[in-house]
C-alpha positions as CSV (number, residue, x, y, z in Angstrom):
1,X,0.0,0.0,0.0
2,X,1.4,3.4,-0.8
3,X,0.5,6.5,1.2
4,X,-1.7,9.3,0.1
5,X,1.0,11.8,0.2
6,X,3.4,9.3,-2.3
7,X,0.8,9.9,-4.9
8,X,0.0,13.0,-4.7
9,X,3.6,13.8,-5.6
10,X,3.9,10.9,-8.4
11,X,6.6,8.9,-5.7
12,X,4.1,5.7,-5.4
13,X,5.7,2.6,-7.2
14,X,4.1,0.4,-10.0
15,X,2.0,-2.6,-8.3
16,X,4.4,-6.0,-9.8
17,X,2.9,-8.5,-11.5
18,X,4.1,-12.1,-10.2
19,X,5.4,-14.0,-13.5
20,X,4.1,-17.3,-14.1
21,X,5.7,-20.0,-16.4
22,X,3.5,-20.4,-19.4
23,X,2.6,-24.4,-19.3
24,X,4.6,-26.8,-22.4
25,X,7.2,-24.1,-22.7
26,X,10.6,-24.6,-22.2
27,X,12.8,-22.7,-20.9
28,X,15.1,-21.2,-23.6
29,X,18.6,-22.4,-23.0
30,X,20.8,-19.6,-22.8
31,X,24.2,-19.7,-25.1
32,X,27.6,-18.7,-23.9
33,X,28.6,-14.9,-23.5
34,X,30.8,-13.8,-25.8
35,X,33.6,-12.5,-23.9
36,X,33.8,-9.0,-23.3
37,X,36.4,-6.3,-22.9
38,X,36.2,-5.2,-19.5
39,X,34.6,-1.8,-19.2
40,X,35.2,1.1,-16.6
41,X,38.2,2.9,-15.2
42,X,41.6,1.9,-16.0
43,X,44.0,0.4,-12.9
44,X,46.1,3.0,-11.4
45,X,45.7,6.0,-9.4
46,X,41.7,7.9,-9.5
47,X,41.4,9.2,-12.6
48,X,38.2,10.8,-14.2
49,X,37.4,11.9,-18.3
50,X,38.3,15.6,-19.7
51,X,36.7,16.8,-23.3
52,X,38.1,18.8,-24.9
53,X,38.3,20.3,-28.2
54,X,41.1,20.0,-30.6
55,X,41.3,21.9,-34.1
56,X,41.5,18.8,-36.7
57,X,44.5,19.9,-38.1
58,X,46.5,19.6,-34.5
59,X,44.2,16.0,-34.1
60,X,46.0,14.8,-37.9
61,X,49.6,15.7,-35.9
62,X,48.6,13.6,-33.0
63,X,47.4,10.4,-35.3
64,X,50.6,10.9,-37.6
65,X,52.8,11.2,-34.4
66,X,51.3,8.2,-33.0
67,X,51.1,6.1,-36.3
68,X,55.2,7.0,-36.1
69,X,55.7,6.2,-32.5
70,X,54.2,2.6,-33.2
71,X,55.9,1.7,-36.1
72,X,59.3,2.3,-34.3
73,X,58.9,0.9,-31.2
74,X,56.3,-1.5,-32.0
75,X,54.0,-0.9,-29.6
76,X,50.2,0.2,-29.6
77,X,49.3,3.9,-28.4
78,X,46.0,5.8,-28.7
79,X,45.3,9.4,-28.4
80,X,44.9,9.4,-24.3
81,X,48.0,7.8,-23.8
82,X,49.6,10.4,-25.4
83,X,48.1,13.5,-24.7
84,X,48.4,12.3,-20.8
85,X,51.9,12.0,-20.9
86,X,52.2,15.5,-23.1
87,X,50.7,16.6,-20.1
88,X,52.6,15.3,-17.8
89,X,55.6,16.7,-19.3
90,X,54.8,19.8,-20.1
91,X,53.8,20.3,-16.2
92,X,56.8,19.1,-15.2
93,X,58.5,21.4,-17.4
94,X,56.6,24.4,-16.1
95,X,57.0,23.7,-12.4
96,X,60.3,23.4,-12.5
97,X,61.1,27.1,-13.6
């Protein structure tokens, strides 16, 4: 039962239906889940997402900076990883003086 004040302000909860099996049908048997790529924040310290905006032509010296970085060391890098540490150093840099 909700109360009269719940409803007056639109806070009263839906009444739940029970669920019922319907007879002579089975269950569907559920398949395996693909495996996913976990989601969420990365491991290390608290960290949290900044937008910003780039001009493209500054974005096309990112991508060809990175596309270079990977062929020589062989490794894989994406924008964030790179922009971080740009950050990073660039701090560092301006701290110092």
């Amino acid at each position: 039962m909700t109360s009269i004040a719940q409803e007056e302000y639109g806070m009263a909860t839906p009444p739940r239906r029970p669920r019922t099996a319907h007879a002579g049908t089975p269950t569907p048997r559920r398949e395996e889940p693909t495996p996913r790529k976990k989601a969420g924040r990365p491991k290390g310290p608290p960290s949290t997402i900044v937008n910003l905006r780039l001009p493209l032509e500054l974005l096309a010296r990112l991508d060809r900076s990175i596309d270079r970085l990977e062929i020589q060391t062989g490794l894989k890098a994406h924008r964030g990883m790179i922009a971080r540490r740009a950050l990073e150093l660039f701090l560092e840099a301006h701290e110092a003086s």
